[in-house]
Every structure is written in structure tokens, then in C-alpha cells.
C-alpha positions as a Python dict, from the first residue, in 0.01 Angstrom:
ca = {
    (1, 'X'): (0, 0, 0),
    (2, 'X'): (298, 209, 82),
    (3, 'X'): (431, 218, -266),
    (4, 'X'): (87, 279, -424),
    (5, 'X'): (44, 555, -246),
    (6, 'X'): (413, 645, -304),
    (7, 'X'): (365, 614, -673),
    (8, 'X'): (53, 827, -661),
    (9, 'X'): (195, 1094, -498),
    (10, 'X'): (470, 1063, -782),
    (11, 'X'): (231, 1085, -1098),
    (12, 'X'): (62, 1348, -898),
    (13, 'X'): (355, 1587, -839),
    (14, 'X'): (436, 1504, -1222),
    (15, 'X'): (803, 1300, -1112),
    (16, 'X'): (668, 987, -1224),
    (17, 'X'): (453, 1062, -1585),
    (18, 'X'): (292, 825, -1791),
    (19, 'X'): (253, 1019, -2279),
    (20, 'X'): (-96, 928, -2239),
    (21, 'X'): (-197, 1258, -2465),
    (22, 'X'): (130, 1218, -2668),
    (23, 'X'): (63, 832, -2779),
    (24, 'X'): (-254, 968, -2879),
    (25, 'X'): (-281, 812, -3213),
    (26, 'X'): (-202, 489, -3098),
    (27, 'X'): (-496, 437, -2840),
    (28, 'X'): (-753, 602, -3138),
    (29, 'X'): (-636, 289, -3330),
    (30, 'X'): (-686, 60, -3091),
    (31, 'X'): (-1017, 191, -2984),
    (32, 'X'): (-1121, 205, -3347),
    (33, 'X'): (-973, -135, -3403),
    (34, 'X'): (-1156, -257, -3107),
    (35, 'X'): (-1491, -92, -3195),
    (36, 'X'): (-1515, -210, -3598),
    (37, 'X'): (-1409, -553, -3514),
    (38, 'X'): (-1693, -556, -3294),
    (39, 'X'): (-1963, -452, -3519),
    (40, 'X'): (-1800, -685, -3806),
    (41, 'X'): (-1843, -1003, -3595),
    (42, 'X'): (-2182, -897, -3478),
    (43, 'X'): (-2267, -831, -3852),
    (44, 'X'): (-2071, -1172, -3940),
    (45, 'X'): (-2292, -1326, -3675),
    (46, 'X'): (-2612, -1259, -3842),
    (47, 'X'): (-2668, -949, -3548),
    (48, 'X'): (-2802, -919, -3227),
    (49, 'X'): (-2991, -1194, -3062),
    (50, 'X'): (-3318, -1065, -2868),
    (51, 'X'): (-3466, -1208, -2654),
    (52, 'X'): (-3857, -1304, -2598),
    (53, 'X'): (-3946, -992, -2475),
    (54, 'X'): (-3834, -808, -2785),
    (55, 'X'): (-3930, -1012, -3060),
    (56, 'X'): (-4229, -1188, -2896),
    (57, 'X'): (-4300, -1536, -2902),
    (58, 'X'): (-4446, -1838, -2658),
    (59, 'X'): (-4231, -1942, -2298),
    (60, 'X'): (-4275, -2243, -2118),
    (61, 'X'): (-4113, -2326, -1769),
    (62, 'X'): (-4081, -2695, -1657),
    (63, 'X'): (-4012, -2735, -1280),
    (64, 'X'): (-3805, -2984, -1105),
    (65, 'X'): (-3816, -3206, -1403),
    (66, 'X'): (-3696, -3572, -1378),
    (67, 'X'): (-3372, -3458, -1663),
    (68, 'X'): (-3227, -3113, -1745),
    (69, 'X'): (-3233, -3209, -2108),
    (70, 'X'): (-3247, -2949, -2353),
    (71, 'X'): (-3248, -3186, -2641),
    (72, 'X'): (-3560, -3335, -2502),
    (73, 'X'): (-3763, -2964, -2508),
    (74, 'X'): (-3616, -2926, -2846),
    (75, 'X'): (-3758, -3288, -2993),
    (76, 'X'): (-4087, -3227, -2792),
    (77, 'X'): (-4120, -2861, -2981),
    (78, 'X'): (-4041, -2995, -3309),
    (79, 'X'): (-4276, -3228, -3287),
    (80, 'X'): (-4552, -3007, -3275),
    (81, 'X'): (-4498, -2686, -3413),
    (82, 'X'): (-4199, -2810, -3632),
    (83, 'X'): (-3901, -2632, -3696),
    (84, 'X'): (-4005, -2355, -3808),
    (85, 'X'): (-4078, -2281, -3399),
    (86, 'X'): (-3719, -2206, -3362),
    (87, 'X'): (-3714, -2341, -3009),
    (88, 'X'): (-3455, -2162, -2763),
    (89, 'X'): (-3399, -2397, -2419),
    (90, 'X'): (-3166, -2267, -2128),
    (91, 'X'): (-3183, -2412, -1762),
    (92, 'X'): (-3257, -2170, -1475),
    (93, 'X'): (-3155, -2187, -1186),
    (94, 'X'): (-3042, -2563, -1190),
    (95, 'X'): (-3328, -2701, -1177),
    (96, 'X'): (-3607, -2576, -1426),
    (97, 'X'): (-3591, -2560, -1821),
    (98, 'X'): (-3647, -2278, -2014),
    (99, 'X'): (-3811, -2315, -2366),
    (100, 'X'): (-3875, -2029, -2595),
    (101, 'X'): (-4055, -2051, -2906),
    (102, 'X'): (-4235, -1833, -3216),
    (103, 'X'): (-4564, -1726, -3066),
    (104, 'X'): (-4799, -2051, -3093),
    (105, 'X'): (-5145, -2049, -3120),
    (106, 'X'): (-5373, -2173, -2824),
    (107, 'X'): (-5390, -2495, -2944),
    (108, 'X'): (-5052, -2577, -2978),
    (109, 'X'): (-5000, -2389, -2657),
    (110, 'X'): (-5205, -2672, -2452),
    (111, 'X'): (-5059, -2967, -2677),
    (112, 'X'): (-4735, -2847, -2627),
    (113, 'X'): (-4748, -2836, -2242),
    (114, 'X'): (-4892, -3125, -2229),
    (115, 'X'): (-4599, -3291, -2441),
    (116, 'X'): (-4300, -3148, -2261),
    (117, 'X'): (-4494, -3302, -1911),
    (118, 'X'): (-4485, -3627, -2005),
    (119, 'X'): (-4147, -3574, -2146),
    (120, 'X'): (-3981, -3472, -1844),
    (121, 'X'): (-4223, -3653, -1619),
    (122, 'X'): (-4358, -3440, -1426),
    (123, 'X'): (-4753, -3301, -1342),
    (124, 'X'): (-4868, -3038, -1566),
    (125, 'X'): (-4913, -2829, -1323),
    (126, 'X'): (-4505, -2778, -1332),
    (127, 'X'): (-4555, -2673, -1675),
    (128, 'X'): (-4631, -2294, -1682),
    (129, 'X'): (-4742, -2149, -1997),
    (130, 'X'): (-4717, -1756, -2120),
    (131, 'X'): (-4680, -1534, -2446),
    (132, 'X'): (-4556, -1175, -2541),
    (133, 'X'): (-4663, -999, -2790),
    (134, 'X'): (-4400, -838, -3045),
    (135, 'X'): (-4583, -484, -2967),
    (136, 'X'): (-4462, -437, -2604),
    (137, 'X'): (-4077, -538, -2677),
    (138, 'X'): (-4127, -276, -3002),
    (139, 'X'): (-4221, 5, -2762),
    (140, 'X'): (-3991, -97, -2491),
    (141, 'X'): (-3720, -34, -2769),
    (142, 'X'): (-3820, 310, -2883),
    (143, 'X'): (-3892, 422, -2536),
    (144, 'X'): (-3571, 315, -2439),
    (145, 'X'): (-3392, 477, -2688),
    (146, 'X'): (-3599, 788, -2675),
    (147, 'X'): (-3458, 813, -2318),
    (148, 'X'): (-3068, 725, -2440),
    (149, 'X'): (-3141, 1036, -2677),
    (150, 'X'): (-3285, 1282, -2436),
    (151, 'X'): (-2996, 1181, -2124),
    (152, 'X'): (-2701, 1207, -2426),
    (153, 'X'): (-2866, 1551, -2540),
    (154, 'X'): (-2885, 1674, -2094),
    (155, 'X'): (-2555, 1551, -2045),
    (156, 'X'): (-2404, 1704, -2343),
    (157, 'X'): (-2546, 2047, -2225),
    (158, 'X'): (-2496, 2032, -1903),
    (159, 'X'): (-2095, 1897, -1934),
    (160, 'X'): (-2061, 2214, -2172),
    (161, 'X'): (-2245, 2429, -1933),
    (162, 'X'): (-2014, 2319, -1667),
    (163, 'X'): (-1703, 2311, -1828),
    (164, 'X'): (-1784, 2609, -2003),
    (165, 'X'): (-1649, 2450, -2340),
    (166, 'X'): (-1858, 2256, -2604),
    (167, 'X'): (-1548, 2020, -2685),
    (168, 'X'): (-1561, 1838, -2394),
    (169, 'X'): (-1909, 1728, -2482),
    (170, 'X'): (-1770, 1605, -2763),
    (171, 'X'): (-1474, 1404, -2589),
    (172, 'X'): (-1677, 1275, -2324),
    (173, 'X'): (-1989, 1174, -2590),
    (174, 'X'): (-1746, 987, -2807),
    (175, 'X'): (-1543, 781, -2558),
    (176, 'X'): (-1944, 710, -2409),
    (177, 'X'): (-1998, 602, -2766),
    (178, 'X'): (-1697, 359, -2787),
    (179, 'X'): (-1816, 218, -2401),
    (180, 'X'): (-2152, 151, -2531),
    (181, 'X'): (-2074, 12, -2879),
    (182, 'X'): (-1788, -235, -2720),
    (183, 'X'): (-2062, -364, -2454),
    (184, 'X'): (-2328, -428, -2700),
    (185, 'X'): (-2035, -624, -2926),
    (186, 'X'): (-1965, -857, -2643),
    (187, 'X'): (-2347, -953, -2624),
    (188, 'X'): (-2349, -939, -3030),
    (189, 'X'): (-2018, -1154, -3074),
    (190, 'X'): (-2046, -1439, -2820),
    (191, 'X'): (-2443, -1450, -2903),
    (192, 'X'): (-2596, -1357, -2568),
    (193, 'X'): (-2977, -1277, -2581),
    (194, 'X'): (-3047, -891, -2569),
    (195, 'X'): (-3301, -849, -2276),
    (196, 'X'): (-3455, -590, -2060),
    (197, 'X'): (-3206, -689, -1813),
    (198, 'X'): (-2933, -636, -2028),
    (199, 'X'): (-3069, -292, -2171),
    (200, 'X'): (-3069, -194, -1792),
    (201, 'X'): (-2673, -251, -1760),
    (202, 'X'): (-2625, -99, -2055),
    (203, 'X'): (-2761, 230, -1943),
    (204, 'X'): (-2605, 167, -1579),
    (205, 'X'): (-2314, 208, -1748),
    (206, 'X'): (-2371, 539, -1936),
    (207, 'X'): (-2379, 710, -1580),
    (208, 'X'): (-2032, 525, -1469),
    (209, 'X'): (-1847, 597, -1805),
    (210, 'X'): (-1924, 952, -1777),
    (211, 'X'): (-1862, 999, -1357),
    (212, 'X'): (-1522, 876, -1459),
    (213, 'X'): (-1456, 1084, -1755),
    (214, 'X'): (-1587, 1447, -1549),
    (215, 'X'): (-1343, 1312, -1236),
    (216, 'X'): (-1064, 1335, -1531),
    (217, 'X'): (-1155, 1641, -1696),
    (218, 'X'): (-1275, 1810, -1365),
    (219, 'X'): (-860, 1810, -1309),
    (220, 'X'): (-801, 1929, -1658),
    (221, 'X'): (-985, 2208, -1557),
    (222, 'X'): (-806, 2295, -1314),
    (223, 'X'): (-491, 2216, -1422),
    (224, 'X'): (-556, 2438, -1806),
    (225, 'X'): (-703, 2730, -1559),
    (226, 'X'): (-373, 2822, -1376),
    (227, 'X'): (-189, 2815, -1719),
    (228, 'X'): (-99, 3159, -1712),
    (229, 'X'): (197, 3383, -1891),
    (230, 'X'): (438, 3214, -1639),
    (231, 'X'): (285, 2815, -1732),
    (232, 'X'): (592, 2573, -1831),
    (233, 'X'): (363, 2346, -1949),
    (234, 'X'): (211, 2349, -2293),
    (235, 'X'): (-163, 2268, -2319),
    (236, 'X'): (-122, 1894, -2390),
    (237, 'X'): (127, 1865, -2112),
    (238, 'X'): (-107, 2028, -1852),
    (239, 'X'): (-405, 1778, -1993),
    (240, 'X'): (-125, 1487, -2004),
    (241, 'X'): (-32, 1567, -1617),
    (242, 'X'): (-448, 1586, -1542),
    (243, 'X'): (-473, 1238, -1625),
    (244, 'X'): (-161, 1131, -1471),
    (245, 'X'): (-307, 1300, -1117),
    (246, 'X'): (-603, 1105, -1176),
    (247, 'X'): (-491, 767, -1302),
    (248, 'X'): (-438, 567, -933),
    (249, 'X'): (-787, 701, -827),
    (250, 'X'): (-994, 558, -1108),
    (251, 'X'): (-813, 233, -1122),
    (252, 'X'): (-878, 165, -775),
    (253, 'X'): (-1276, 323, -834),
    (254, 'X'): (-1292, 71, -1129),
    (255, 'X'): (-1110, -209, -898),
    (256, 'X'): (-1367, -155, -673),
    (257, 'X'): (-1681, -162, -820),
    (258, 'X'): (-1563, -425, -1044),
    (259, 'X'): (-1474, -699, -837),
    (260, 'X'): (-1835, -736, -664),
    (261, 'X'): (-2003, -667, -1024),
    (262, 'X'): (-1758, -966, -1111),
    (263, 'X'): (-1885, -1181, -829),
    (264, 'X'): (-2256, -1103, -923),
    (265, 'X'): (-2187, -1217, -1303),
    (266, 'X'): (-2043, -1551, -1175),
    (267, 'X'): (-2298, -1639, -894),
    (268, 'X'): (-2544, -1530, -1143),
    (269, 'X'): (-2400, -1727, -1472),
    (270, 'X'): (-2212, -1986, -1275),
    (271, 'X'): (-2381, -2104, -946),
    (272, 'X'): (-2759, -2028, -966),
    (273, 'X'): (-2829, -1981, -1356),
    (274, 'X'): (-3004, -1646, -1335),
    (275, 'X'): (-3025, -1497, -1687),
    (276, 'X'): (-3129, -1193, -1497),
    (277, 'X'): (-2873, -1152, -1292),
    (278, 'X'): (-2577, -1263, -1580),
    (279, 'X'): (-2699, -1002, -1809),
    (280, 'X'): (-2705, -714, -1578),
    (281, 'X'): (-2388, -800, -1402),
    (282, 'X'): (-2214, -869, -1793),
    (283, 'X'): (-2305, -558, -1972),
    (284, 'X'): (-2148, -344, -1620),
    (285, 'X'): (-1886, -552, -1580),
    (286, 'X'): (-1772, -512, -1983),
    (287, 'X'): (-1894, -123, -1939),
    (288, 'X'): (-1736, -60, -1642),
    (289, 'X'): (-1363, -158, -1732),
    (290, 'X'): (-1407, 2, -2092),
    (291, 'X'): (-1512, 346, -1909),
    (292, 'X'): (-1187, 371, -1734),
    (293, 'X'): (-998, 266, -2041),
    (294, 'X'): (-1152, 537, -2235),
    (295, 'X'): (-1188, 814, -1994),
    (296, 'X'): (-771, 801, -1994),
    (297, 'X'): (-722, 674, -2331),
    (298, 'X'): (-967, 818, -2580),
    (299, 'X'): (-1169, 1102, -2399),
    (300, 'X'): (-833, 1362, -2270),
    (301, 'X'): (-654, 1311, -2574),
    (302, 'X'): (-942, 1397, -2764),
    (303, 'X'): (-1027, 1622, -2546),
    (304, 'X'): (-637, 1792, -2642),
    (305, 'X'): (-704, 1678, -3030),
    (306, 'X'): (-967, 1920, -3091),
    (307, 'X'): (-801, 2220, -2884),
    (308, 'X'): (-452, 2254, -2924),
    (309, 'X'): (-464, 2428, -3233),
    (310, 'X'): (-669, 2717, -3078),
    (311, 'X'): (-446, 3057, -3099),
    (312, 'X'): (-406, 3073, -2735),
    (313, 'X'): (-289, 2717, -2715),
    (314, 'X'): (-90, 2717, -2990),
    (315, 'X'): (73, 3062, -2856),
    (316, 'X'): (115, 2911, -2513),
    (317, 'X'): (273, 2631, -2653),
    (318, 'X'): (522, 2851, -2885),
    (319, 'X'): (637, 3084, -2600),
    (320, 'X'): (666, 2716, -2349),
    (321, 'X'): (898, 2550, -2595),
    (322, 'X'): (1108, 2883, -2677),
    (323, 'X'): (1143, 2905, -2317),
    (324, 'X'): (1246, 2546, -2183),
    (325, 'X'): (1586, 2457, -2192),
    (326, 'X'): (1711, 2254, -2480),
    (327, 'X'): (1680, 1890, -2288),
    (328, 'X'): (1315, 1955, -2269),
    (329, 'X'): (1237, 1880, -1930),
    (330, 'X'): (970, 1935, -1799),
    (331, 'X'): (908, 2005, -1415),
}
């Protein structure tokens, strides 16, 4: 503990300094790289799998069943509503089967529940029956991202209100855009189902990614402010040195509220099954260690990118480098 807090006070004071704003080029690529090989294995994938309560269809649960077969539900579905069904089985909670179909009629319905009893031996009470309708999960979807458009379009004015500069809007809204799209690729490339649950961590994640970015650029604040005729520091340097103040603080935030979020996604995916749980705890637990990546990685540099050729900055700079001596150093 003594030498983190020894090599805090050491990035803080600016002895110890890590180019994050001069490598800037580097981490765009790998964001970028990271971001459009999502999307292409999504795409590759034939896109995003929703679940029932998007697309609609017909669920049944089977209780305490005699076997935890899912080829059994499949064969039993098959049988009578044939293939076309496109029959989806998952166990829950260890000891119940899942089976998701295309919305059946009420007929099928009955003979179906009936079937998968018998299969898995048990009453028919222990077979429950329900059905969405593809109308609800449609206006789920446009309510939720009626509400991503109005929070992006609040923050955006309030962070420029605050910061008193458009551009960090910008910075902020486009490392936001790289946390969300890399989230939603996990889901799209290892084929996890797209439910309400999930579309809840997903927005979690909107208010993390952005608390961590403001901590960052709160000190770049500061740090540009006191640039003054006397500053030895260029722009980029004084960003650069903002995010090197800031670094050991949100690694251990994102240490923190990862490891528990961690421990939810395996109880929930490992130990009891809960698709509830797994897809809440995934899309934080992928959201929350990309917002600390891209608060320090993509969000100041950018954040420099679209500044440092202002007059002042590129003045400051000019009248900094004319001054410092010729090995550059920087203190």
C-alpha cells in the first residue's frame, strides 16, 4: 500500500509521468480497431440476438423435471410446431428448463405443455405457460432509446455548461460512444440474448463511463485554468499531467466496483443460472472496465485533439517551448 500511495503521490507531483496525450494516435487505433471488429463479428454473426421480450413469441417453464435435457424440449417442440418454432432452451436456476418458441397459437400452446410433461415426467401443473406480444418489446425499444437520446442531449449540455467549453461534450460523448458500442459487441459476438435486463446494464453504465470521464476532466480544468503567462507546461502537457493526477484514483474506483459486479456475473451465470442476474452484471462488468480505459485513453486526448490548435494554445505552446531549456524537461 505504501508504494501505491508512493507512486501516486509521484504521478501526482508530475516526477513519475505516464505520454498518455502524446501516444494519442495509438490508443484512437486501438479503440477504433476494437470498436469495428466488434460490429464486423456482430454483422458476421447474423446481429443481435433478442430475446422473448423483444421479438415476442411463446415461454414455457418446466419445474423440477426428472432430466435437465435441452435436447428433449427441443424434440418435444419440433414435434408439434416443427421447426419452423425455432425453439430456444436454457436451464434456470439448476433445476427448471427454459423453452422459448415463435408465438404458438392456443392450441398448440395446450398440446405443447402437455408434451414437454410427459417428457420430463412431471404433473402439468409444473408446466407454466405464457406469451408476449411483439408490440410491447417494439415500444420498450423506442422508449428506451428515446430516453438514451434525451440523457445524451442533458448531459451534453450540461458537461458544456459546466465546463464552459462545447469540446468536452464532444470528448466525453465519443469515448461514451466507444463504451456503449464495445458492450453491446460482447453480447453481439459471443451471441448472448439482448433483454430488458441487459438494456438496464447498458444504461447503468452510461452514468459510470461519464462519472469517470468528469473526475478526469474536472482536473483538466483545473490544471488548463492556472496556465498563465508564467505556465511551463504546454496545453497537452497540462491535460497529459491531469490524467496522470487522476490515473491511481480511477483504477482503484474501477477495482472496486468491479470486483463485486464480477462476483454477481459468476454467482449469477455460474452457481444459480439467473439470466437476470448474468446479463445485468455482464453488460457493467464489460462497461465498467471500458469506461476507465476510455476516460484516460480516448476522452483527454481527444479532449487535447480538438483544442490545441486554438491561438491561445498554440501561442502558449510557442512561448513554453522557446522558453524550456534545450533537454526539454519538464518540471
Amino acid at each position: 500500500m505504501s508504494r501505491l500511495t508512493t507512486f501516486g503521490n509521484a504521478l501526482y507531483t508530475g516526477e513519475k509521468s505516464f505520454d498518455f496525450v502524446g501516444n494519442r494516435v495509438r490508443w484512437y487505433v486501438i479503440g477504433a480497431s476494437i470498436v469495428v471488429l466488434a460490429i464486423v463479428l456482430t454483422i458476421l454473426r447474423g446481429g443481435f440476438t433478442f430475446g422473448i421480450e423483444f421479438r415476442g413469441g411463446s415461454e414455457f417453464r418446466i419445474s423440477a423435471p426428472a432430466s435437465l435435457s435441452e435436447q428433449t424440449a427441443i424434440d418435444t417442440v419440433t414435434s408439434v410446431a416443427g421447426v419452423t418454432s425455432n425453439p430456444r432452451v436454457s436451464i434456470v436456476g439448476g433445476d427448471s428448463v427454459r423453452v422459448q418458441t415463435e408465438q404458438l397459437t392456443d392450441q398448440q400452446t395446450t398440446e405443447l405443455r402437455s408434451d414437454l410433461a410427459d417428457a420430463y415426467a412431471v404433473d402439468i401443473e409444473a408446466v407454466t405457460a405464457s406469451f408476449i406480444g411483439a408490440t410491447w418489446g417494439q415500444d420498450i425499444t423506442r422508449q428506451a432509446l428515446i430516453g438514451l437520446f434525451v440523457f445524451l442531449v442533458l448531459v451534453s449540455l450540461v458537461m458544456a455548461l459546466y465546463f464552459r467549453t462545447w469540446k468536452m461534450s464532444i470528448a466525453a460523448l465519443t469515448a461514451l460512444a466507444h463504451d456503449l458500442i464495445l458492450t453491446a459487441g460482447v453480447y453481439g459476438v459471443l451471441g448472448y440474448e439482448i433483454t430488458p435486463a441487459a438494456v438496464i446494464g447498458l444504461l447503468t453504465i452510461l452514468g459510470y463511463s461519464l462519472y469517470d470521464t468528469v473526475v478526469v476532466f474536472d482536473k483538466v480544468r483545473e490544471n488548463t485554468s492556472q496556465d498563465g503567462e508564467e505556465s511551463r507546461r504546454t496545453f497537452a502537457e497540462s491535460v497529459n499531467l491531469a490524467v496522470n493526477q487522476t490515473l491511481v484514483r480511477s483504477i482503484n474506483t474501477s477495482v472496486v466496483a468491479v470486483l463485486p459486479v464480477g462476483s454477481i456475473l459468476f454467482i449469477g451465470s455460474v452457481l444459480l443460472g439467473a439470466g437476470t442476474l448474468r446479463d445485468i452484471a455482464l453488460a457493467l462488468f464489460i462497461g465498467m472496465i471500458a469506461g476507465t480505459y476510455s476516460s484516460i485513453f480516448i476522452a483527454a486526448p481527444l479532449y487535447v485533439h480538438v483544442r490545441e490548435n486554438e491561438p491561445e494554445n498554440k501561442k502558449q505552446g510557442r512561448r513554453v517551448r522557446e522558453a524550456r531549456p534545450a533537454s526539454g524537461a519538464v518540471r
